[in-house]
C-alpha positions in Angstrom: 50.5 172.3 161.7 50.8 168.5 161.6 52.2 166.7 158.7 49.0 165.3 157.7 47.4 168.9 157.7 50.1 170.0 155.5 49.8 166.8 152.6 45.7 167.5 153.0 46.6 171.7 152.2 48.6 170.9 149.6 46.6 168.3 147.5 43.3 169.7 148.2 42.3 171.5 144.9 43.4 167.9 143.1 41.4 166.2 145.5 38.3 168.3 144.7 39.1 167.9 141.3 39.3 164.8 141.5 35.1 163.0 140.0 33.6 161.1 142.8 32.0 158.2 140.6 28.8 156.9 141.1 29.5 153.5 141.8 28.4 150.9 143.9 30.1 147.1 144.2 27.2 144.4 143.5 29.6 141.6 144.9 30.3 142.9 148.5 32.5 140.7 150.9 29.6 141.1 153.6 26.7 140.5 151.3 27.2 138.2 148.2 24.6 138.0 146.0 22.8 134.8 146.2 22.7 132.2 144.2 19.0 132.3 142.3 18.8 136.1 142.7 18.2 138.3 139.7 21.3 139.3 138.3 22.9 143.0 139.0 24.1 144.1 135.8 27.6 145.3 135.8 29.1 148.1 133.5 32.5 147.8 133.9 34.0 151.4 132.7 37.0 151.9 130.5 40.4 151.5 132.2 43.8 152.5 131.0 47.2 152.2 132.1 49.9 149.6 132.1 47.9 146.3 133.1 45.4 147.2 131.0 47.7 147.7 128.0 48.9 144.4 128.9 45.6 142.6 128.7 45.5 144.1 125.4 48.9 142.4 124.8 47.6 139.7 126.1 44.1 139.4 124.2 45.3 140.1 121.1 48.0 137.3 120.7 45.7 134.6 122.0 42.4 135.5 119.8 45.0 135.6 117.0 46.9 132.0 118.3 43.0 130.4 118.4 42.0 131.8 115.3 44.6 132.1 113.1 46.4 128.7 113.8 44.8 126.2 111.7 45.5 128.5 108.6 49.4 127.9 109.2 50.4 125.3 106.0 53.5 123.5 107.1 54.9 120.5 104.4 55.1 117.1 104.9 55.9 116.1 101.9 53.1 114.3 99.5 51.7 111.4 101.9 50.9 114.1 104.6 48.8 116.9 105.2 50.4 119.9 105.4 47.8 122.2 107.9 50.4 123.0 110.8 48.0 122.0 113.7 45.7 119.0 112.6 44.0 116.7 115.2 42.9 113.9 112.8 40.3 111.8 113.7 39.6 109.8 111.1 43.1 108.3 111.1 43.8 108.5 114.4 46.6 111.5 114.7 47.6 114.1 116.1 50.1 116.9 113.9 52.0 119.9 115.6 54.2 121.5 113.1 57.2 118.8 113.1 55.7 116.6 115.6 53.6 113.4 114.8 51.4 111.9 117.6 49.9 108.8 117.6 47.1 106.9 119.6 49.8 104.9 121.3 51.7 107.9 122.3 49.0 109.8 123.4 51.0 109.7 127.0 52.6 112.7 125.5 49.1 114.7 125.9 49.0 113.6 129.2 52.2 114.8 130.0 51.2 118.2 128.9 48.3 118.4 131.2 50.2 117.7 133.9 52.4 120.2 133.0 49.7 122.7 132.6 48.1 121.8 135.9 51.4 122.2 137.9 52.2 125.2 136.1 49.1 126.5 137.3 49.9 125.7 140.9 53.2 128.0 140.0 51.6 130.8 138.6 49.2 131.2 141.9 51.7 130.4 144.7 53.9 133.1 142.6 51.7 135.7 141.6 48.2 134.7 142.5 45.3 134.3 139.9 47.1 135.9 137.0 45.7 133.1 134.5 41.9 134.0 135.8 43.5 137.9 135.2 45.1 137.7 131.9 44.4 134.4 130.2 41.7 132.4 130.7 39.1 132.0 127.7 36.2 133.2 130.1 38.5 136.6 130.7 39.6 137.1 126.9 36.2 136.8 125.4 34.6 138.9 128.0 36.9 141.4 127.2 36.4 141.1 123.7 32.6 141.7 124.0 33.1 144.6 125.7 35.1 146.1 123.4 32.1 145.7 121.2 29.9 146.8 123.7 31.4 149.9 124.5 31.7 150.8 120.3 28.1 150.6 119.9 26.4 152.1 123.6 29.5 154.0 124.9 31.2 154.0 128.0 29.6 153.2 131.6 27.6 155.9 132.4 25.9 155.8 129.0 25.9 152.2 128.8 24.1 152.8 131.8 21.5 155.5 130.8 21.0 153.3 127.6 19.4 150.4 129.9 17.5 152.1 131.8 16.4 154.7 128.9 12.8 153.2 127.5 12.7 151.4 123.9 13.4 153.0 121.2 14.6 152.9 117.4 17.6 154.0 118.7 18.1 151.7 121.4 16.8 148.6 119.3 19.2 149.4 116.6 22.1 149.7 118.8 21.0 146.6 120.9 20.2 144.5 117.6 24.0 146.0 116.3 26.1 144.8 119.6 24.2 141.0 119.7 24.5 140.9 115.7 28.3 141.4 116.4 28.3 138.9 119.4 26.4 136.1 117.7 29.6 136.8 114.5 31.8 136.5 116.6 30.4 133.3 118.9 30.3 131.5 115.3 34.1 132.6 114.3 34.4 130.7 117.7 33.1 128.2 117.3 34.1 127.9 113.7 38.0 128.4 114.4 37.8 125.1 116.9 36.7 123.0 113.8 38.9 123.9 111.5 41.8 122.0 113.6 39.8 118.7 112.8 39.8 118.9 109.4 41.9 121.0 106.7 40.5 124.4 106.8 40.3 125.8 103.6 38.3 122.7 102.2 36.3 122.7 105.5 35.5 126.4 105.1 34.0 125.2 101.5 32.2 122.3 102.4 30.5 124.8 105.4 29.6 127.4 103.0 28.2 125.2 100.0 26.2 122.6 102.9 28.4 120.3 102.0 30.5 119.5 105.6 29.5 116.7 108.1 26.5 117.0 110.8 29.1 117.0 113.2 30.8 119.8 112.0 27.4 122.3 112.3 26.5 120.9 115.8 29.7 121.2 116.7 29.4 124.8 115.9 25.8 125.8 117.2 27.3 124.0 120.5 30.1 126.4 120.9 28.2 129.5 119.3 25.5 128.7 121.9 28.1 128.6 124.6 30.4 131.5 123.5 27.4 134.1 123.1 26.0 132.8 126.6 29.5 132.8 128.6 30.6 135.9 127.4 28.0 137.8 126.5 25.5 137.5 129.0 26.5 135.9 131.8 30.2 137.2 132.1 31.5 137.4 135.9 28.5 134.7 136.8 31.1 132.2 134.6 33.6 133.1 137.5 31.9 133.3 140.5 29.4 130.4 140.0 30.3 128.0 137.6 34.6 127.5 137.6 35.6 125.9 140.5 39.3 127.4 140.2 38.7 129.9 142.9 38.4 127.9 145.5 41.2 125.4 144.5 43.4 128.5 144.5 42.4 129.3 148.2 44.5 126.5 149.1 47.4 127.1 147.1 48.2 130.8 147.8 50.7 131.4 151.1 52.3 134.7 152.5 54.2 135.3 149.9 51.8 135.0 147.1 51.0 138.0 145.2 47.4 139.3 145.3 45.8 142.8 144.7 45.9 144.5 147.8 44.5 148.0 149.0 46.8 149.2 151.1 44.4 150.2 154.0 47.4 151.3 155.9 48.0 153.9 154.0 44.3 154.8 152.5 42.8 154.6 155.9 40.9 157.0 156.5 39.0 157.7 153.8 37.7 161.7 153.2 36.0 163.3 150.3 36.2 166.7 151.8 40.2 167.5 152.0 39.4 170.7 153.1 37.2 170.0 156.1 39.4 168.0 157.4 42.6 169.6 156.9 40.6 172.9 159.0 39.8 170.5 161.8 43.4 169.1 162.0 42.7 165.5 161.3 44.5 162.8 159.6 43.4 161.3 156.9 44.3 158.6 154.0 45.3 158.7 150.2 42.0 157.5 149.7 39.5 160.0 148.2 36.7 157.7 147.9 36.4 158.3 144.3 35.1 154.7 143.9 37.3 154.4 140.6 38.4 150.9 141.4 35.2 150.1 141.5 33.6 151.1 138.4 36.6 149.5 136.4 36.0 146.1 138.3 34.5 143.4 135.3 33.4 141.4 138.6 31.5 144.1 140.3 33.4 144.0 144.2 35.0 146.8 145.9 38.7 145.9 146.5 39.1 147.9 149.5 37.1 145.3 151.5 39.8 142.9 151.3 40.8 139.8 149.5 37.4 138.2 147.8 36.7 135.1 145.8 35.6 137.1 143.0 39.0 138.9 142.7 40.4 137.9 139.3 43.2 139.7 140.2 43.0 141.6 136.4 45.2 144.6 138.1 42.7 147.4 136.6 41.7 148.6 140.2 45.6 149.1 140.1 45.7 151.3 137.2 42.5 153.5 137.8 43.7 154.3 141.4 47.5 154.9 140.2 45.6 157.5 137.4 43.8 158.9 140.8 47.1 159.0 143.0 49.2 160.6 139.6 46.4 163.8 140.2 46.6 164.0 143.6 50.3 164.1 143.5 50.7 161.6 145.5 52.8 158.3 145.1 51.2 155.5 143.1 50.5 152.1 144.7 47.6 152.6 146.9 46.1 149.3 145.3 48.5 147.3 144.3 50.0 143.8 143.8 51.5 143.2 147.3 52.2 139.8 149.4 50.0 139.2 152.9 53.8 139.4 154.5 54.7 142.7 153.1 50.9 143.6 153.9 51.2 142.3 157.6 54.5 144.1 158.1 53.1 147.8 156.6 50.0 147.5 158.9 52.2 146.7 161.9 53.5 149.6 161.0 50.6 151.8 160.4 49.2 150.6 163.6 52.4 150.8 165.8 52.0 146.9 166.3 48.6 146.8 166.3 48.1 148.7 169.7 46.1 151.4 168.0 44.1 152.8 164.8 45.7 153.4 161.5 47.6 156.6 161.0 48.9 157.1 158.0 50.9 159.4 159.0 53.7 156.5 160.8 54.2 155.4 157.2 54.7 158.5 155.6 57.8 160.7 156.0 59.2 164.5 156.2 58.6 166.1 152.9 55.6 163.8 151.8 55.8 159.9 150.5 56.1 156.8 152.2 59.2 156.6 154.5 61.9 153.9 154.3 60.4 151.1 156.6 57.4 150.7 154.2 58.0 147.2 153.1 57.7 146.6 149.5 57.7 143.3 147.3 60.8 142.0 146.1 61.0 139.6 143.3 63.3 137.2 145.6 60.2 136.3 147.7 59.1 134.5 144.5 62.5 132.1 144.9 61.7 130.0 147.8 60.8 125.9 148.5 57.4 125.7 147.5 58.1 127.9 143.9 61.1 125.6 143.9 59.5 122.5 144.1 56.8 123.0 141.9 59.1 124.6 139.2 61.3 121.4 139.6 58.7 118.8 139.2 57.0 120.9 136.0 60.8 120.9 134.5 61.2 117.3 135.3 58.0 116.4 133.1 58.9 118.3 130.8 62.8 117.2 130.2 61.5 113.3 130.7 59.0 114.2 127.8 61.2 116.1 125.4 63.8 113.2 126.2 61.4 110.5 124.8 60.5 112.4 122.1 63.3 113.4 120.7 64.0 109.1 121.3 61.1 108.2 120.1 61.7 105.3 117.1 59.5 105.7 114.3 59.4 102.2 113.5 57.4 99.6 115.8 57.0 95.6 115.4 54.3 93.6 117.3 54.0 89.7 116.7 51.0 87.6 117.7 51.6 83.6 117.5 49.2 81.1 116.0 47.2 79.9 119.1 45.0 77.1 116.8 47.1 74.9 115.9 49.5 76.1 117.7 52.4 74.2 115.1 51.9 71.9 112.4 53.7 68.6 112.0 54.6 68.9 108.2 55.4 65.7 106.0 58.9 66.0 106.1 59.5 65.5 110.3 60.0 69.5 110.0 57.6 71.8 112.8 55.7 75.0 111.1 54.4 77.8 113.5 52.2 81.1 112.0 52.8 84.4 113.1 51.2 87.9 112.0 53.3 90.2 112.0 52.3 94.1 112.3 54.8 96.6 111.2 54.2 100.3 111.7 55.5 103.2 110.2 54.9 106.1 111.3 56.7 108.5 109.3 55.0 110.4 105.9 57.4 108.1 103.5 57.3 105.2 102.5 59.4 102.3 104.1 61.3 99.4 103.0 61.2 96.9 106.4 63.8 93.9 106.7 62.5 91.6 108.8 65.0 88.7 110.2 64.9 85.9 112.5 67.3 86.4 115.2 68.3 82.6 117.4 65.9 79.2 116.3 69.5 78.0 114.4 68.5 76.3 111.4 64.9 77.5 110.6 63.5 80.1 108.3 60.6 81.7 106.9 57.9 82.3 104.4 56.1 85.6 103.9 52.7 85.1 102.7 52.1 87.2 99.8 55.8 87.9 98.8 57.7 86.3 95.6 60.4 85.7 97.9 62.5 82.2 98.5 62.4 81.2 102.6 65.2 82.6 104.0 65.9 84.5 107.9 64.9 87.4 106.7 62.8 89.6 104.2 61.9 92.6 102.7 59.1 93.8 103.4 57.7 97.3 101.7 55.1 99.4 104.3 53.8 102.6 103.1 54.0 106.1 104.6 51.9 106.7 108.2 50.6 102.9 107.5 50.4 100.2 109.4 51.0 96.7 107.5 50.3 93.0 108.7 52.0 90.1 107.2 51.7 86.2 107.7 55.0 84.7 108.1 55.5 80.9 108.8 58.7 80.0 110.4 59.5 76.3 109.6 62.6 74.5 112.0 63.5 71.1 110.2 63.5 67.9 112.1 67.2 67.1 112.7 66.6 70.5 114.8 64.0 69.7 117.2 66.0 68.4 119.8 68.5 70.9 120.0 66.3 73.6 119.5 65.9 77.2 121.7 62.4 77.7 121.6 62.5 81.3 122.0 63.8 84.0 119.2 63.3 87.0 117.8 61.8 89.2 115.4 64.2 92.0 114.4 62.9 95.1 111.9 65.2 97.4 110.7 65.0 100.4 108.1 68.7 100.4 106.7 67.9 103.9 105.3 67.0 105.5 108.8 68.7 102.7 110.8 66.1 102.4 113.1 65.0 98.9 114.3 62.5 97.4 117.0 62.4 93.9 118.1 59.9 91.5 119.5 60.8 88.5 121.4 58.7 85.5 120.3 58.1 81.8 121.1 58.4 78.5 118.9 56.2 76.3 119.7 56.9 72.1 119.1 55.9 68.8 120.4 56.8 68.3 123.6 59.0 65.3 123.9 62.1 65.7 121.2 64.8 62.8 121.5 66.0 60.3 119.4 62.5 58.3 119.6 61.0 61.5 118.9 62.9 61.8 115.7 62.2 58.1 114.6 58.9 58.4 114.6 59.1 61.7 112.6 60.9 59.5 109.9 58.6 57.1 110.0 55.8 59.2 109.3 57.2 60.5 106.3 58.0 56.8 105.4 54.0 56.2 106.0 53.3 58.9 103.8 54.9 57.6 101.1 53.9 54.1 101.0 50.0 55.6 101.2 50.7 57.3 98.6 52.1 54.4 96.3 49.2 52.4 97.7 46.7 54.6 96.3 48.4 54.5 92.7 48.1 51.1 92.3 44.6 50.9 93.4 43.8 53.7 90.9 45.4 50.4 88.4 43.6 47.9 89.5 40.1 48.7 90.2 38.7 44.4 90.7 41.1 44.3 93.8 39.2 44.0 97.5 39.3 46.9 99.4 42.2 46.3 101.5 44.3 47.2 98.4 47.9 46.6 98.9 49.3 46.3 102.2 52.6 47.2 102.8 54.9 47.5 105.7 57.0 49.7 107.5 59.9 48.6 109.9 60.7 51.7 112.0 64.2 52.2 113.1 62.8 51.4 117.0 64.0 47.6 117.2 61.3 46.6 120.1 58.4 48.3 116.7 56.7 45.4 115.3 55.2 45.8 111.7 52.5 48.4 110.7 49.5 48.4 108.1 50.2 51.3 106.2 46.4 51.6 105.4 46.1 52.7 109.2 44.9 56.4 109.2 47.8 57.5 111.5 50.7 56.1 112.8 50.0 57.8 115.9 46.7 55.9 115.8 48.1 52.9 114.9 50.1 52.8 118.2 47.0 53.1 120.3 47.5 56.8 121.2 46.0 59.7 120.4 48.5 62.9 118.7 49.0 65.6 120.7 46.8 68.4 121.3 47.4 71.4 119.5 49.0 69.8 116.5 48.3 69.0 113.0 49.4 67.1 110.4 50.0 67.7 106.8 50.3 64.5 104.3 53.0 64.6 101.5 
């Protein structure tokens, strides 16, 4: 008797024991459904075993992350709001527990996207479509609605014989029960994702008393709409149809991916009847055709014809088949996560280098189980360039991230200069320029901001608003998460025009936090500054002064012609003749015009 008579003997009363399930694959790999066909319904049956308990796992903690988060309080003191997880629109910011994020830094959100897409290329090159498997919204709600589904109707076969049963108070009530159920939970949904806009408990109020924004209960029918659709009705159609990650992972798994696998070479050949062919001395697989892995399938294919894009790779073909292989006695892993190397290799094997048909009985040893040479996976194969790379540039984003924010200064300064005038002569020969000044806090306390003029020897400024005497530098108060804008005039006297550095700084500093910022700025003046320059500076203040005495004694002597009094002003050029101080502008009174850009303020 040949080896494979004796495993066949020995297992046959578990393989008759074994129920053959009525099930057939509505996603085959040699006839997909097509695209505007009517839809096959699928009634996936209840699975258990280790991936299964880990999709549980799995399930569990992200419903409660999405639903539970915007409940968390975390305190930020009394100029903050204290909801853990708050994107705020309205002022423009973004909280995550101790982490503040504002429009400016929204470079940190892009970071984590990139992250999240390059860990996405790990997770497939390592072990294939495990997000689509375990993670993914589509896959989590889908499960969660059959959970519900199977409480009301029952498992497969009587969700099955419910459908096709004809209507009924009892199938209306039970129907009615499991969309009443889906349609709560869609609004939960849909609920949950507005509550991180706005603080939840008063936002929970406002819904309930119709007191919350428009926005707020579209935003809600949209994703109740959507929820109840995706997951309740169209399920795998989500998947196959609509996300185009499938066929972007088709180009990013290699040899040593990991991917759910039947082992053909050790399955092959397939026999319900152990006992037939155990009496006519043939050889014959682990696989009973129990079509197990099958009716656990949420996508409807049949795994044992190969790799499929609707594979999800959700493991629960594993654990049906390892439930079938524990009562057959025979070892476990006839569908199983496996790389196309390993895969390759065992088939070679099976096939004795592909020169003839599968036996399974090259793989199998004296004494039953798989012998020796049957490769298996080894966690090493994940460690290899392509891992390696992706793993590096995912923790290079992330340490040039978590470096700037831990970096990050809280305090910023920006400076836009008067561009009309662009500096003003004033009476005394000395040059004025405008700047507004915007300081931003963005921390939850308020702020005490010296600001100081750093280079421009000899100038100082005026802060519009502030009883403070012109100095280099002010303090300037800015309140918590604000951002503040101040006028400030920097003034640079005459006797410092010609020696001047037109270019200086604005410094901000908080002396409580030390944290500063500066801004480089620009002084504007005339353009020519010598000694003429300076002359005629002193003469216009001269002019000044004389107009103004001219006026008071016209204001005296009210008979006298127009011309008033005339009086003169020798300027300290010697090649200047004598001026009428009842000339406009001595600028004007030399024939030329002042320069553009400037203006002129009388004493």
């Amino acid at each position: 008797m040949t080896l494979a008579t004796e495993n066949a003997a020995s297992s046959t009363a578990s393989r008759e024991a074994v129920e053959r399930i009525d099930a057939e694959a509505v996603n085959t790999a040699g006839k997909r459904q097509p695209l505007y066909a009517p839809r096959k319904k699928i009634f996936p049956k209840r699975a258990s075993g280790q991936f299964r308990r880990f999709k549980w796992l799995i399930m569990f903690a992200t419903l409660g992350i999405y639903y539970l988060t915007p409940w968390l309080r975390w305190d930020r003191g009394p100029y903050a709001p204290d909801q853990a997880v708050l994107i705020d629109l309205a002022n423009r910011r973004f909280y995550f527990f101790f982490i503040e994020i504002w429009p400016q830094e929204f470079f940190y959100i892009a970071g984590l996207l990139v992250m999240a897409g390059i860990g996405l290329f790990l997770i497939t090159s390592t072990v294939g479509r495990a997000w689509c498997g375990y993670t993914c919204p589509q896959t989590v709600w889908v499960d969660l609605f059959l959970v519900v589904e199977r409480a009301i109707e029952g498992d497969r076969n009587a969700r099955i014989k419910l459908d096709a049963a004809p209507f009924s108070a009892s199938k209306l009530a039970k129907r009615s029960a499991k969309h009443l159920i889906w349609v709560l939970i869609a609004v939960a949904t849909g609920g949950a994702w507005v509550f991180y806009f706005a603080d939840a408990p008063s936002l929970l109020v406002d819904l309930a008393t119709a007191q919350a924004a428009p926005v707020a209960y579209m935003t809600i029918a949209v994703l109740t709409a959507t929820t109840y659709l995706f997951g309740g009705l169209m399920r795998e159609q989500v998947c196959t149809y609509m996300c185009p990650w499938p066929r972007i992972q088709a180009a990013m798994l290699d040899e040593n991916s990991l991917t759910v696998t039947y082992n053909d070479w050790r399955g092959e050949p397939r026999s319900r009847h152990a006992k037939k062919a155990a009496a006519e001395g043939r050889t014959v697989g682990d696989c009973v055709d129990c079509n197990a892995c099958v009716a656990v399938c949420p996508m409807g294919i049949d795994i044992r014809d190969g790799q499929q894009l609707e594979c999800i790779t959700c493991a629960l073909c594993i654990d049906a088949c390892d439930g079938v292989m524990d009562k057959l006695g025979r070892e476990r892993g006839l569908i199983s996560y496996a790389t196309l190397s390993d895969y390759n290799a065992n088939m070679a094997l099976a096939t004795a280098g592909g020169t003839e048909t599968i036996n399974p009985d090259r793989v199998r040893r004296e004494g039953g189980g798989l012998s020796e040479k049957v490769a298996h996976f080894h966690w090493r194969k994940i460690f290899r360039l392509r891992t390696f790379l992706y793993f590096g540039a995912w923790s290079l984003v992330g340490l040039v991230m978590l470096y700037a924010l831990l970096t990050r200064d809280r305090l910023e300064v920006n400076v836009l200069h008067d561009r009309n005038p662009q500096y003003v002569l004033l009476s005394d020969g000395s040059v004025r320029n405008g700047y507004t000044v915007k300081l931003l806090n963005m921390i939850p306390e308020p702020r005490v901001i010296l600001v100081s003029l750093e280079g421009l020897t000899g100038a100082t400024m005026n802060v519009v608003g502030l009883d403070q005497p012109d100095d280099r530098s002010a303090a300037v108060p800015v309140d918590p998460d604000r951002l503040r804008e101040v006028r400030i005039f920097v003034t640079l006297p005459a006797d410092r025009l010609s020696e001047a550095d037109t270019s200086f700084r604005f410094v901000v500093e908080d002396k409580a936090s030390f944290e500063s910022d500066v801004y480089r700025a620009s002084f504007n003046i005339p353009e020519v500054h010598d000694e003429r320059q300076s002359a005629e500076a002193e003469g216009i203040h001269r002019l000044a002064h004389a107009r103004h005495h001219d006026r008071l004694f016209r204001g005296h002597h009210h008979g006298q012609s127009d011309n008033g009094l005339l009086r003169a002003v020798e300027l300290d050029r010697p090649d200047r003749q004598k001026h009428l101080c009842g000339e406009p502008d001595l600028q004007r009174a030399r024939g030329r015009r002042p320069p553009a850009g400037s203006a002129r303020l009388e004493g």
